[in-house]
VMD Tcl script that builds the backbone (N, CA, C; Angstrom):
set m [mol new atoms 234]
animate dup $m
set s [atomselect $m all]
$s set {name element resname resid chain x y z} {
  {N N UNK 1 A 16.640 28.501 -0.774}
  {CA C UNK 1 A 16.033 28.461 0.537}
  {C C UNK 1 A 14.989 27.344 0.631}
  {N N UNK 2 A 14.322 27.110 -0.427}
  {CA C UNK 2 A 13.028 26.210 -0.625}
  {C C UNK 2 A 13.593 24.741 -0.308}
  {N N UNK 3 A 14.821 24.818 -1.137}
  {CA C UNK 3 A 15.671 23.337 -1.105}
  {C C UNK 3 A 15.921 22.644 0.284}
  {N N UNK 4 A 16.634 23.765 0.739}
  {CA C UNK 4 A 17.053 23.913 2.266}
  {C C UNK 4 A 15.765 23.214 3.467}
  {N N UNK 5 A 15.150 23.763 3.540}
  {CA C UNK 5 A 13.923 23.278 4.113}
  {C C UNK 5 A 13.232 21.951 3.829}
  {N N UNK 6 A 13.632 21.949 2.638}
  {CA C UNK 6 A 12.324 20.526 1.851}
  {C C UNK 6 A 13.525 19.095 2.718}
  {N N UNK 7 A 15.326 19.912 2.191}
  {CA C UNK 7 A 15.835 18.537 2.706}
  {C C UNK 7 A 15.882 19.001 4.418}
  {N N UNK 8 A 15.380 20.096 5.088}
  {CA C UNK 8 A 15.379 19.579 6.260}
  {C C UNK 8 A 14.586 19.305 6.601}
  {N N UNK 9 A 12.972 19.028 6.070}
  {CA C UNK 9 A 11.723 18.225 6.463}
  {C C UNK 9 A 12.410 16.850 6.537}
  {N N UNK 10 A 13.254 16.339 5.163}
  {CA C UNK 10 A 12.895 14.986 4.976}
  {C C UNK 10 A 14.151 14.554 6.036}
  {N N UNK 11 A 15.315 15.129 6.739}
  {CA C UNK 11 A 16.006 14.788 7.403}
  {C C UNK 11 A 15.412 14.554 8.829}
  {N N UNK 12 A 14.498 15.407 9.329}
  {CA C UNK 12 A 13.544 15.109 10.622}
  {C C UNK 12 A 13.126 13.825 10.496}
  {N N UNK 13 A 12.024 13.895 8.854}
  {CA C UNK 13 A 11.340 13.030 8.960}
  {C C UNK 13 A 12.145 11.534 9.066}
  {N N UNK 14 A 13.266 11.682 8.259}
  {CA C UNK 14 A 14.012 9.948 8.072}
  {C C UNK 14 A 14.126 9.636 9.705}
  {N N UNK 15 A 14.848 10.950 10.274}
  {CA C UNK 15 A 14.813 10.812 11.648}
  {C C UNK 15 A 13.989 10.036 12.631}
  {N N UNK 16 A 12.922 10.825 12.828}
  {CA C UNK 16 A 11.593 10.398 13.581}
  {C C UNK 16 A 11.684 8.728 13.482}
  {N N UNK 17 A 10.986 8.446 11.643}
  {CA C UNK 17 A 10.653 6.846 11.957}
  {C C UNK 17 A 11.967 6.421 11.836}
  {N N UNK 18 A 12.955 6.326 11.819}
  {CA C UNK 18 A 13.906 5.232 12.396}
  {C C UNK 18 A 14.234 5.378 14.098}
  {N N UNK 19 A 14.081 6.441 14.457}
  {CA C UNK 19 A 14.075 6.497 16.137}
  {C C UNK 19 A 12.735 6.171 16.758}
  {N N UNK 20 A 11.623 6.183 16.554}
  {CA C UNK 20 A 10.300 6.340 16.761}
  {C C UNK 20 A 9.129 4.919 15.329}
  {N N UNK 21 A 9.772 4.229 15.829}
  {CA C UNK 21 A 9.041 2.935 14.675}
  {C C UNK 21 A 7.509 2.559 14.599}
  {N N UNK 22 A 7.028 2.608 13.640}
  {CA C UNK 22 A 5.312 2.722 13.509}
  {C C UNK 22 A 4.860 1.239 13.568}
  {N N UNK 23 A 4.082 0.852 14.297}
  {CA C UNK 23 A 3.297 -0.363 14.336}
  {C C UNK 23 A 2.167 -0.232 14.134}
  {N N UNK 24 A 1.779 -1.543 13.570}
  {CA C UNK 24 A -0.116 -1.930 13.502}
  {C C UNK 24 A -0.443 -3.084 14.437}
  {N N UNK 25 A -1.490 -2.760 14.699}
  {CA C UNK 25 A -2.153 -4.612 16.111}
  {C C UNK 25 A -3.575 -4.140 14.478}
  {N N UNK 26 A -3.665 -5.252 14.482}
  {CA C UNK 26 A -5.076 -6.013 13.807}
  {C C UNK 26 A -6.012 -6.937 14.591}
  {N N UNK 27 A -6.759 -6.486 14.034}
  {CA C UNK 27 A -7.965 -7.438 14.979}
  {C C UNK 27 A -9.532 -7.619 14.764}
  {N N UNK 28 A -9.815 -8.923 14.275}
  {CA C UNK 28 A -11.136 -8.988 13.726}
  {C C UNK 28 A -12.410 -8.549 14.721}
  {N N UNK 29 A -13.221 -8.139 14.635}
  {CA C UNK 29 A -14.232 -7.442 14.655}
  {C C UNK 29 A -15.998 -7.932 13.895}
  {N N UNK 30 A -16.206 -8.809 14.125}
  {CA C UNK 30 A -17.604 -9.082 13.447}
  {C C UNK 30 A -16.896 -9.844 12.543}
  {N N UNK 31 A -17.564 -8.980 11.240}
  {CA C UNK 31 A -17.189 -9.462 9.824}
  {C C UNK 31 A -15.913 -8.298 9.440}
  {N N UNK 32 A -15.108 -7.640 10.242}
  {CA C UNK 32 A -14.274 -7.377 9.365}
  {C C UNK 32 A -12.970 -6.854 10.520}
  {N N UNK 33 A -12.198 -6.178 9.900}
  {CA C UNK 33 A -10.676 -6.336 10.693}
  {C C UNK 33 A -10.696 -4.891 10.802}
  {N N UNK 34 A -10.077 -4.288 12.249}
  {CA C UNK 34 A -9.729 -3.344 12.867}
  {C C UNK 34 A -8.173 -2.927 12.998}
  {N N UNK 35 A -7.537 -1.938 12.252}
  {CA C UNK 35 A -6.428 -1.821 11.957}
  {C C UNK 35 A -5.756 -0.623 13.039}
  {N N UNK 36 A -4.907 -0.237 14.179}
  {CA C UNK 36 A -4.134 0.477 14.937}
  {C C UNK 36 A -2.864 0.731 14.840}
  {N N UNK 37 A -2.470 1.998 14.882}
  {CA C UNK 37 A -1.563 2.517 14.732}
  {C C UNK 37 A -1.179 3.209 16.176}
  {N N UNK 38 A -0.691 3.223 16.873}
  {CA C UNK 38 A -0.844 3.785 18.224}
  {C C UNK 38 A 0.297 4.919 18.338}
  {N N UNK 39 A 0.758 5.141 17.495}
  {CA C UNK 39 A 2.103 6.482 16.941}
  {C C UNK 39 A 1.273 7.447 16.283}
  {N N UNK 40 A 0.360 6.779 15.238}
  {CA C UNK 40 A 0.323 8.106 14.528}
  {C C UNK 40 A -1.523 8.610 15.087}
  {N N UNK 41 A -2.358 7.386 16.108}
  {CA C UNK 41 A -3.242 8.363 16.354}
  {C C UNK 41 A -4.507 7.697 15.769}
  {N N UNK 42 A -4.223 6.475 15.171}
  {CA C UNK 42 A -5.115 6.505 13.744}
  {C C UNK 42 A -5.474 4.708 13.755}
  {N N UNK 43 A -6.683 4.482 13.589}
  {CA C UNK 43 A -7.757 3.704 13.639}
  {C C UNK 43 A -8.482 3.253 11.879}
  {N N UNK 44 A -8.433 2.630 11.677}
  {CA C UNK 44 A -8.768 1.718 10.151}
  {C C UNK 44 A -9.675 0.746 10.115}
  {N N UNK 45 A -10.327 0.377 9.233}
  {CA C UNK 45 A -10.808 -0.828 8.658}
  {C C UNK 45 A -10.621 -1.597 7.417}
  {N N UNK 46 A -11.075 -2.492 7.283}
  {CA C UNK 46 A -11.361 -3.508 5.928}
  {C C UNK 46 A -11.818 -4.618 6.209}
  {N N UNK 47 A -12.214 -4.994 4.909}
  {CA C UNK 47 A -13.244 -6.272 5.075}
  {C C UNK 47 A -11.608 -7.537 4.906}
  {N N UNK 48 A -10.572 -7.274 4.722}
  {CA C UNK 48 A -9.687 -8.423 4.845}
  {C C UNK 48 A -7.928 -7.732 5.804}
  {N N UNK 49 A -7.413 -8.418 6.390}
  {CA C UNK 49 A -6.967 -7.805 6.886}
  {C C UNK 49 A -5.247 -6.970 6.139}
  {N N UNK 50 A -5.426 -7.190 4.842}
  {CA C UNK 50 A -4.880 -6.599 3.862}
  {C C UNK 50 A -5.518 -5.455 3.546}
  {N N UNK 51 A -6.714 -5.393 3.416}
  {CA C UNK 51 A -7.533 -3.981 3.173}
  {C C UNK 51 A -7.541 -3.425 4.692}
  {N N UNK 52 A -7.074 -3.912 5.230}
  {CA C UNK 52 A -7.143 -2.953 6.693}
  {C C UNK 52 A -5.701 -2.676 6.804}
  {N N UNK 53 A -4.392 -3.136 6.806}
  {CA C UNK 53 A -3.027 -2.314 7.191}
  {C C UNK 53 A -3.186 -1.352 5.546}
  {N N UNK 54 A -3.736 -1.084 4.362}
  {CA C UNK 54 A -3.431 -0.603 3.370}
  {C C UNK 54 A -4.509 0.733 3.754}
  {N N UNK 55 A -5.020 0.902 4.540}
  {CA C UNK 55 A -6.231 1.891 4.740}
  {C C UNK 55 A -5.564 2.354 6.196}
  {N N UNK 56 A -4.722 1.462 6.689}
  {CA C UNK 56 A -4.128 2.167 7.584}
  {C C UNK 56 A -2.664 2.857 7.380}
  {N N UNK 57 A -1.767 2.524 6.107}
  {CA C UNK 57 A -0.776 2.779 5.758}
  {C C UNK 57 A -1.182 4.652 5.120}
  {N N UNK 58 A -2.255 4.194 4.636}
  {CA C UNK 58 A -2.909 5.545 3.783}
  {C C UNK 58 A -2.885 6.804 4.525}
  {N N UNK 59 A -3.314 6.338 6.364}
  {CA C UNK 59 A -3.695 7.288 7.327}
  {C C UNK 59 A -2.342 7.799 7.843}
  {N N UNK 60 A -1.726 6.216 7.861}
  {CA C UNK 60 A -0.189 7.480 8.771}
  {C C UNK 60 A 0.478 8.037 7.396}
  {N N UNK 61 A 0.270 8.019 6.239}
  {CA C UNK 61 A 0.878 8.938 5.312}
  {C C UNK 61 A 0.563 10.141 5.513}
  {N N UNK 62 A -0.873 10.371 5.891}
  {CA C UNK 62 A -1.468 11.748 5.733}
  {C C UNK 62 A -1.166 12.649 7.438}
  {N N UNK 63 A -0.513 11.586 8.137}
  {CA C UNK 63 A -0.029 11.610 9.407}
  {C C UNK 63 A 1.191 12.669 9.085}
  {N N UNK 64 A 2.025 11.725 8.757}
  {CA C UNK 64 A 3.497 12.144 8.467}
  {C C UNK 64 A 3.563 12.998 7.146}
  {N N UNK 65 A 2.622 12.935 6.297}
  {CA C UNK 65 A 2.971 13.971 4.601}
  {C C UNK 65 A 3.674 12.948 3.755}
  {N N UNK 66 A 4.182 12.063 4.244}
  {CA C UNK 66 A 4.995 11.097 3.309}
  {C C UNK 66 A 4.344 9.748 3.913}
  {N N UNK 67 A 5.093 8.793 2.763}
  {CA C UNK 67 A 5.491 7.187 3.116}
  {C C UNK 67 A 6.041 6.641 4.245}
  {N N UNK 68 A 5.995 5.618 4.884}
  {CA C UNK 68 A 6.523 5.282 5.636}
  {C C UNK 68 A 7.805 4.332 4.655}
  {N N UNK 69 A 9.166 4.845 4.753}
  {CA C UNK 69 A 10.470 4.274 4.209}
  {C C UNK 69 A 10.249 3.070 4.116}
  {N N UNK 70 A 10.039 2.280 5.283}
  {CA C UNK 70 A 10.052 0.581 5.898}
  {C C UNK 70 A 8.975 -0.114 6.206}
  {N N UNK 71 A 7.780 0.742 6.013}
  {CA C UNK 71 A 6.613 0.279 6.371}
  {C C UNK 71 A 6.524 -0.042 7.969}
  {N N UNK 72 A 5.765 -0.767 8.254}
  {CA C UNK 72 A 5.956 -0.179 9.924}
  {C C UNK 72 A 6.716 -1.969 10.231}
  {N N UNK 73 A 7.106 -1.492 11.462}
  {CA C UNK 73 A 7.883 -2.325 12.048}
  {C C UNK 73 A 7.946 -3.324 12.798}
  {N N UNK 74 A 6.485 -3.497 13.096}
  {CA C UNK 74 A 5.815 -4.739 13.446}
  {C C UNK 74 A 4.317 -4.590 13.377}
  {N N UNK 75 A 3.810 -5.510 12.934}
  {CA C UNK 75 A 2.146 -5.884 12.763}
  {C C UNK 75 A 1.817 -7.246 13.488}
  {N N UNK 76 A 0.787 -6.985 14.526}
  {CA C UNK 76 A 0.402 -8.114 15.193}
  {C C UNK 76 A -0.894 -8.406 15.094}
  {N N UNK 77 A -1.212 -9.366 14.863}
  {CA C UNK 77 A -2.826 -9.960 14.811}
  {C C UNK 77 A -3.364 -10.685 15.577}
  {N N UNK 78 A -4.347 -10.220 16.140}
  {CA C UNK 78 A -5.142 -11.074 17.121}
  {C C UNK 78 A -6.315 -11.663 16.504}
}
mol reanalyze $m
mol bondsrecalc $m
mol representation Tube
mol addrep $m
C-alpha cells in the first residue's frame, strides 16, 4: 500500500512540473540579487546571482517535497 502511494505522489508530481513549468526572474537589488519563483510562491536572495537561483531552487524543493527533474524552465535577469 505504502508503495502504491509513494509511486502515486511521484506520478502527480512528474505530472504537475512538466504541465505546469517553474521559472525564476532575477534581479539586482542594491548590493545583491532578488530571486522569484511565481509558481511556487517563493522569494530568495544572494549576494551573486548563483547564490540566489540555488537559495531559490532550495525553496521550491521544500515547495514541492522533491527536486525539480529539469530545473526550472526559464530564468530571466534583469
Amino acid at each position: 500500500m505504502a508503495r502504491e502511494t509513494l509511486k502515486m505522489k511521484r506520478t502527480i508530481f512528474q505530472d504537475m512540473t512538466s504541465r505546469f513549468p517553474f521559472s525564476a526572474t532575477i534581479a539586482r537589488e542594491e548590493n545583491m540579487y532578488i530571486s522569484i519563483c511565481p509558481e511556487a510562491d517563493a522569494i530568495c536572495k544572494g549576494k551573486t546571482v548563483e547564490e540566489a537561483v540555488e537559495n531559490l531552487k532550495k525553496e521550491v524543493k521544500k515547495f514541492l517535497g522533491e527536486e525539480l527533474p529539469q530545473g526550472f524552465s526559464k530564468i530571466v535577469h534583469y
